[in-house]
C-alpha positions in Angstrom: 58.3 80.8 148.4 54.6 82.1 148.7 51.9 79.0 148.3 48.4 80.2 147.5 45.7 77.1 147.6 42.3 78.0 146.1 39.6 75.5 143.9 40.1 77.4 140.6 42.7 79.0 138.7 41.9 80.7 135.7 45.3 81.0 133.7 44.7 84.3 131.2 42.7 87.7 131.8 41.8 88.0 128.4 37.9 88.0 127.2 38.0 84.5 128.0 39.8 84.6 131.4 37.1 86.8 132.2 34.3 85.5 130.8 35.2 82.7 133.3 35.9 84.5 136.0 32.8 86.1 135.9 31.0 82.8 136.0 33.2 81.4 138.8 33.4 84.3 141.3 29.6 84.4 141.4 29.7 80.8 143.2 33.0 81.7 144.8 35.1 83.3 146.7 38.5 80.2 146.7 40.0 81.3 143.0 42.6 83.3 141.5 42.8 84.7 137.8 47.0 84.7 136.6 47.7 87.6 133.9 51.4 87.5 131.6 51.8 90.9 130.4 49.9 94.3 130.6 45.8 93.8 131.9 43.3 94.8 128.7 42.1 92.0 125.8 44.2 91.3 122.9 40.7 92.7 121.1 40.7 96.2 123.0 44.9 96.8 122.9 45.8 95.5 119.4 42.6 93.5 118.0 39.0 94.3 117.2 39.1 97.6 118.4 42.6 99.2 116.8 41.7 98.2 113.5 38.5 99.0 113.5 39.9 102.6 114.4 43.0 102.3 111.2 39.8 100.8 109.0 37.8 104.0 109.5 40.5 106.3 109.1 41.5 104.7 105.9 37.6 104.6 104.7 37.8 108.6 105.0 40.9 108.7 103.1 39.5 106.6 100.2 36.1 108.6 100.0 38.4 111.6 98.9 39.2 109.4 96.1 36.5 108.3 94.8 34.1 111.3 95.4 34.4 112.3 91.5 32.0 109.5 90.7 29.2 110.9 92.8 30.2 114.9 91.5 31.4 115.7 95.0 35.4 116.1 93.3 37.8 115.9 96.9 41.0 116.6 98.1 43.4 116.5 101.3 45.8 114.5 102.6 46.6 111.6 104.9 48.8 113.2 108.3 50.0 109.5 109.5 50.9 110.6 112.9 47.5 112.4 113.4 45.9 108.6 111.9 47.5 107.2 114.9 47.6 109.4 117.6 43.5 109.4 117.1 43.9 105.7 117.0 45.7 105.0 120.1 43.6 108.0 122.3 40.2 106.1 121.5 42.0 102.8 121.9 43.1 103.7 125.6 40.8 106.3 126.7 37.5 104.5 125.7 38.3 100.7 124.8 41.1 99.8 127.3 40.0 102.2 129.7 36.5 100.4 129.9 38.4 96.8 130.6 40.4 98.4 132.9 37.8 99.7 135.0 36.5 96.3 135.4 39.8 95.0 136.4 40.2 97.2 139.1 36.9 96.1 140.7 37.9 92.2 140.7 39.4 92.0 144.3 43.6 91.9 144.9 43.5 89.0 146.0 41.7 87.2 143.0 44.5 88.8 140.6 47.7 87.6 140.3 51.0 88.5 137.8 53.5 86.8 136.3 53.8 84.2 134.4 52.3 80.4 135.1 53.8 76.7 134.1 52.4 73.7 135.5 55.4 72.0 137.9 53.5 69.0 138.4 49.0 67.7 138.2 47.2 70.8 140.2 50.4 73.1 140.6 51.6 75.7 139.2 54.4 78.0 139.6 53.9 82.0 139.2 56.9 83.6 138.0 60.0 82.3 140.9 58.3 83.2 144.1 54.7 81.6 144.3 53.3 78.2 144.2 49.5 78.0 143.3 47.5 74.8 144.0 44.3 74.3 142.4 41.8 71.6 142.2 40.6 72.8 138.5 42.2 74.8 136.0 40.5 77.0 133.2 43.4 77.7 130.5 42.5 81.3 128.6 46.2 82.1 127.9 45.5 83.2 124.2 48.2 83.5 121.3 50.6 85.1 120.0 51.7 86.1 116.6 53.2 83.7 114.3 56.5 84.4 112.9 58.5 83.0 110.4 62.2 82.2 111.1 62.6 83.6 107.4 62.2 87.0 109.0 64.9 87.0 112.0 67.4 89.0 109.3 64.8 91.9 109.2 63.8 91.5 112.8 64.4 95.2 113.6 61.7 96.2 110.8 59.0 93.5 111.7 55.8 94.4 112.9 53.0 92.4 114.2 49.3 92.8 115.0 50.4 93.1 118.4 53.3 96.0 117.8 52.1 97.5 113.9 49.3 100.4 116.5 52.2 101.7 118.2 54.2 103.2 115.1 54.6 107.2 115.3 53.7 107.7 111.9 52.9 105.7 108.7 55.7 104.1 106.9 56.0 104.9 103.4 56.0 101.0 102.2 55.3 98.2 104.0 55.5 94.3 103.0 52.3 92.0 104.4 53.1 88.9 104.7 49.8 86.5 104.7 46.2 86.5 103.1 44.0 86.1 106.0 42.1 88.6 108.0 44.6 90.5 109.5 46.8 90.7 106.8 44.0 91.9 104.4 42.4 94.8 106.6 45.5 95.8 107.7 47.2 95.7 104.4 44.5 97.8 102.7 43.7 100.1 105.1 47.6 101.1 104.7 47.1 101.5 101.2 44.2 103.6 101.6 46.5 105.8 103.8 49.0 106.4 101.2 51.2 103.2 102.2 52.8 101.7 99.5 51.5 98.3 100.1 52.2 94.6 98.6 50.6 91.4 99.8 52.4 88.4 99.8 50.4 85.0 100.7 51.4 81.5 100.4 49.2 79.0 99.6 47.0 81.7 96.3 43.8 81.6 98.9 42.5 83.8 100.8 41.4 82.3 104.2 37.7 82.0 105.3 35.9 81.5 102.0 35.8 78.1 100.7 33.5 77.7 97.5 35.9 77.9 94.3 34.2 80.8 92.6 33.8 82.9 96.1 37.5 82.4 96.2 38.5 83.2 93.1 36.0 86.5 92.8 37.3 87.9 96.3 40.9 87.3 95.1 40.1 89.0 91.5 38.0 92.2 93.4 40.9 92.3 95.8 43.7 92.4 93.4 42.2 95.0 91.3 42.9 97.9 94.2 46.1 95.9 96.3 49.3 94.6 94.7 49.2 90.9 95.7 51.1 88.1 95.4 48.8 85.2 96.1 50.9 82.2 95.9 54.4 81.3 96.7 57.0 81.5 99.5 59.8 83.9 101.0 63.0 82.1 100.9 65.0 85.0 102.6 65.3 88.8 103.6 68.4 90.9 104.9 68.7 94.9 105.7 70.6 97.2 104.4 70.5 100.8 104.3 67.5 100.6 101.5 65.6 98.9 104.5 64.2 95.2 104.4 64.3 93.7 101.5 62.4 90.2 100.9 62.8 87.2 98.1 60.1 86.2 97.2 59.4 82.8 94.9 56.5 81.9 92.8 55.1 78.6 91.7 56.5 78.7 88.7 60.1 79.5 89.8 60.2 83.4 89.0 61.9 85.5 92.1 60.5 88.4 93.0 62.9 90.8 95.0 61.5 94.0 97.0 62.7 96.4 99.1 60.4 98.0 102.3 59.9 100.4 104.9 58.8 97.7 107.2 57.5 94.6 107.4 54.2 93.2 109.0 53.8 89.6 109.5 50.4 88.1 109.4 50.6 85.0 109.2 48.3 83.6 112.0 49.1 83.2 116.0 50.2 80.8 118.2 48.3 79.6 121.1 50.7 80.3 124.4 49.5 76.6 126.0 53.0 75.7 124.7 54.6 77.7 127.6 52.3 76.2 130.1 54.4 73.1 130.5 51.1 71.3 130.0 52.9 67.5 130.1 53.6 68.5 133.9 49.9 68.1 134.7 49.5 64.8 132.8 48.2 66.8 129.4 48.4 64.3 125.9 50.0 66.9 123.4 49.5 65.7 119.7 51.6 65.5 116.9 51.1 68.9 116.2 51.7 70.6 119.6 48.0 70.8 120.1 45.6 70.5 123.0 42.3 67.7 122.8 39.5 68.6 123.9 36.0 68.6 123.9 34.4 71.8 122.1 31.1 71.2 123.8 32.4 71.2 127.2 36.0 72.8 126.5 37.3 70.0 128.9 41.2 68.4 127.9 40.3 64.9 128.1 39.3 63.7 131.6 41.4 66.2 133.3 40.2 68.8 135.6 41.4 71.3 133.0 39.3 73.5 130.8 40.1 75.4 127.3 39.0 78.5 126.6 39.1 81.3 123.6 42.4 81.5 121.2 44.6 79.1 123.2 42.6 76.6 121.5 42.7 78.2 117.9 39.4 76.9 116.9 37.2 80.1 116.2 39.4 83.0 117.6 36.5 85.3 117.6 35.1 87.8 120.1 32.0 86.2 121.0 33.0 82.9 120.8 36.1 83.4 123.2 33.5 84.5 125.4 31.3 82.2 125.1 34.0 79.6 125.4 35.5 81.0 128.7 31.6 80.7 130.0 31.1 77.1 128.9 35.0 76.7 130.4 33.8 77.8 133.7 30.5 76.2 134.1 31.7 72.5 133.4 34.5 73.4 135.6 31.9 73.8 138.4 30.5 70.9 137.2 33.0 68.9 137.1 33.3 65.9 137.3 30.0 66.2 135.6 30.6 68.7 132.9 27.2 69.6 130.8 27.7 69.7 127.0 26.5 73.2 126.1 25.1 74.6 122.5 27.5 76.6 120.5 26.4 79.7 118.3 26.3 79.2 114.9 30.0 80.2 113.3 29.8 83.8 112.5 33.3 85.7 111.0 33.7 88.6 109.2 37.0 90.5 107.5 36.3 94.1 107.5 37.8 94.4 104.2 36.0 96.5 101.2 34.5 94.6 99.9 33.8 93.1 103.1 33.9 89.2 103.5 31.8 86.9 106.0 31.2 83.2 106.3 27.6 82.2 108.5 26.7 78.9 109.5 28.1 75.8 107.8 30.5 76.7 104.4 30.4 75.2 101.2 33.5 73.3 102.4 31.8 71.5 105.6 28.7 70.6 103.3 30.4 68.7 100.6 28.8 65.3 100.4 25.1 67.0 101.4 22.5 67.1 99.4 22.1 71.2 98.8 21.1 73.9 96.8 23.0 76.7 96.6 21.5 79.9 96.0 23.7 82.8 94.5 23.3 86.0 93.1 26.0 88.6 92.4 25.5 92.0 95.1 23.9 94.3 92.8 21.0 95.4 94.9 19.1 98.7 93.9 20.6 99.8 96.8 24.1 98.6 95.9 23.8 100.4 92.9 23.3 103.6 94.8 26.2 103.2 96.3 28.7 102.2 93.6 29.4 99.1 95.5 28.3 96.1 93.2 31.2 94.2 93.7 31.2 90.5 95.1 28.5 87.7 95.5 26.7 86.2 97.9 26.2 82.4 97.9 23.3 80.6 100.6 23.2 76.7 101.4 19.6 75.2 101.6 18.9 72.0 102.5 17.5 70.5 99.2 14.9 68.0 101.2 13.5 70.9 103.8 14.4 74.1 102.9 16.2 75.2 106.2 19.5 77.7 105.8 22.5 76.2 106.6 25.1 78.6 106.1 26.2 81.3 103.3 29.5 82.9 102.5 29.7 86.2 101.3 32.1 89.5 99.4 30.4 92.4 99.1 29.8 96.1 100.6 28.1 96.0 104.2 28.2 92.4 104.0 28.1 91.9 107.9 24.5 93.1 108.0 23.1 90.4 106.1 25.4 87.9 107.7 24.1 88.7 110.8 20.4 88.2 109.6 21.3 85.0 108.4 22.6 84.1 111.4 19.7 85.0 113.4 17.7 82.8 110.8 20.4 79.7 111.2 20.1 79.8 114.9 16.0 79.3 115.2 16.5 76.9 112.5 14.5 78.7 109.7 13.3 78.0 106.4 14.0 79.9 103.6 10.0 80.0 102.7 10.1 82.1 106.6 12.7 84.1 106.3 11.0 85.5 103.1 7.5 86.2 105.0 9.8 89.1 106.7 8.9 92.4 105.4 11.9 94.0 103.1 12.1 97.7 102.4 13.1 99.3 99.5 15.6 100.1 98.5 17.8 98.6 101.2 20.8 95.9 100.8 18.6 93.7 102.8 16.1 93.0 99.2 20.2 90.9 98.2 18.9 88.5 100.7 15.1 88.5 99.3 16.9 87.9 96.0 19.1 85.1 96.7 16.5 83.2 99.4 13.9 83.5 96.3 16.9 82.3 93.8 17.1 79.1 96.0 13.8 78.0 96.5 13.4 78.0 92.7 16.4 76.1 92.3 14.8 73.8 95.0 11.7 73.5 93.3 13.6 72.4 90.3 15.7 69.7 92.7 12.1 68.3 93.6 10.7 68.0 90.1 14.1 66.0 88.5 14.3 64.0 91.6 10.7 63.3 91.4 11.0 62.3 87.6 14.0 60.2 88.4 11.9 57.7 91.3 8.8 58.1 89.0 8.5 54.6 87.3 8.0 55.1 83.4 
């Protein structure tokens, strides 16, 4: 048995792990990062990056589609094994490759394999053959995919977010289980590439937008390319010869029965704390097999522990696992003083088509404040242009002081405007600011001009009828 005794032990080598270990290993030299499983972030191998690369590919493919509407008629076809043989070559020879490189410049004897579960408060055991002892832990473990017990039947035709990149070729149908992010750009990228594709979700929402008619316009835009079916449950599947077939059962008690190709289940990810055996180091799990803690500091409690990026499922994003394995890492230097540290304002986007994005607080986290909501559908001069005038964007002003909250948004290049809005929600600005901006026309950027300009009149109006209400007679 091999003992290795150092201050920190970063548990994970993912963006977080790292984002850590960069922090740490600039005040030290006693630490040691532990990796489960091949080196390169869940975004590089089969995240961000991947289906970025499937997303483009399919764009192409549906450009030849539609290029009769412009008078530029297309043609050609989709070679599914050229799709992800491109994929995977930019995916390991530019994205990987680039994390890699860093990994192999973190010394030997910071890195350590295998995989970690506490044996007891400040001890871990690596794999069968080594002991680590540390005085503070940061956990960046990250998650897994979700999967249904429903599916064990069809097991040998599941695919994952973490498996669906390494396929030889497309298949010619595939089943998505799920309505959130991954299932949606996944699901119609693959029916841009000639997949013959059906959605199935659970609970008839798609995940991320919150305001009733944002929800029910991204589920009516959606449904008009993608065969979904938005609310219900799979009672069971089996295999036969056909391939995986799947039961499907809708609220009002119609079954739905479909063979496939394969099957890709979406249906979220599981953060790996639960193989940690976190009640060894004196961790309160909750009812629901989570983790406490405090997103400010990322610290479990009063422990000597520190949470960082999806293990904690609270905004598995990119920058924010990065940010979080920073904040992890600086309290944990801290400690037993950790430093509550600002967060970025909430910034997601689904890189669907239309594309969806949520900025800053949502409709859902304002109820009960007094707002107005400016909303216009995306039908800029510039939208026009394109063909793209599907969706809506929706901005929260506070009705008293004019400053943006948040927005939630569905329409074509989407993320630009989100990320303007976020850069105006992060210095705190006013609507009446963000319109002293100069905006060039055309561009999609006059949308946000229109809606910011739709608000404040709305506001005005607030401020005359609450005026007239306090005004005495």
């Amino acid at each position: 048995m091999k003992t290795i005794e150092v201050e920190y032990a970063i548990i994970g080598a993912g963006t977080s792990g790292l984002g850590a270990y960069s922090r740490i290993s600039r005040q030290t030299d006693s630490l040691v990062m532990i990796q489960d499983g091949p080196y390169g972030t869940t975004c590089a191998r089969v995240g961000c990056m991947p289906s970025k690369l499937l997303i483009t590919a399919a764009d192409h493919a549906h450009h030849l589609h539609t290029g009769d509407f412009f008078g530029v008629p297309s043609s050609g076809r989709v070679e599914g094994r050229k799709v992800l043989e491109r994929l995977r070559r930019e995916r390991d020879h530019r994205f990987v490759a680039r994390n890699l490189r860093y990994i192999d410049k973190i010394p030997n004897h910071h890195k350590l394999e295998g995989r970690a579960r506490f044996i007891g408060p400040g001890r871990l055991m690596v794999g069968e053959s080594v002991e680590v002892r540390a005085e503070k832990f940061i956990l960046a473990c990250g998650s897994r995919p979700a999967i249904s017990e429903v599916f064990n039947p069809v097991m040998s035709r599941v695919l994952t977010s973490d498996t669906i990149f390494e396929l030889e070729d497309l298949p010619r149908s595939i089943a998505v289980i799920g309505m959130g992010v991954i299932a949606l750009e996944l699901g119609q990228a693959l029916h841009r590439l000639g997949v013959d594709t059906t959605l199935y979700g659970r609970s008839g929402r798609i995940n991320a937008l919150t305001h009733p008619i944002m929800q029910r316009q991204a589920l009516e835009v959606l449904s008009a390319e993608l065969d979904i079916q938005p609310c219900g449950q799979v009672l069971s599947t089996w295999e036969d010869a056909e391939g995986a077939w799947i039961e499907y059962e809708q609220p009002d008690g119609q079954r739905i029965t479909k063979v496939f190709d394969r099957i890709l289940v979406a249906m979220g990810r599981v953060s790996n704390l639960d193989r940690l055996g976190l009640e060894q180091a004196g961790v309160e799990i909750t009812d629901r097999g989570t983790v406490s803690f405090d997103p400010h500091t990322m610290r479990c409690g009063n422990l000597p522990l520190f949470i960082a990026g999806d293990a904690t499922d609270h905004l598995p994003v990119w920058h924010e696992a990065y940010d979080e394995g920073r904040i992890a890492a600086d309290n944990a230097l801290n400690s037993p003083a950790p430093a509550p540290a600002g967060r970025r304002p909430p910034l997601m986007v689904f890189f669907t088509d239309p594309q969806i994005a949520i900025i800053g607080q949502s409709f859902q986290q304002l109820q009960g404040r007094e707002i107005v909501i400016g909303e216009l559908p995306f039908t800029s001069a510039r939208h026009v242009v394109w063909n793209k005038v599907q969706g809506r964007i929706q901005v929260y002003l506070d009705a008293r002081t004019d400053v943006i909250l948040g927005a939630e948004l569905l329409g074509y290049q989407a993320e630009h405007l989100a990320h303007l809005l976020a850069l105006a929600i992060t210095h705190g600005m006013t609507a009446e600011q963000v319109l002293a901006m100069p905006i060039y026309h055309p561009s999609a950027e006059e949308l946000l001009r229109d809606v910011l300009i739709d608000a404040r009149k709305k506001r005005k109006r607030h401020e005359a009828e609450t005026v007239s209400l306090t005004t005495p007679a």
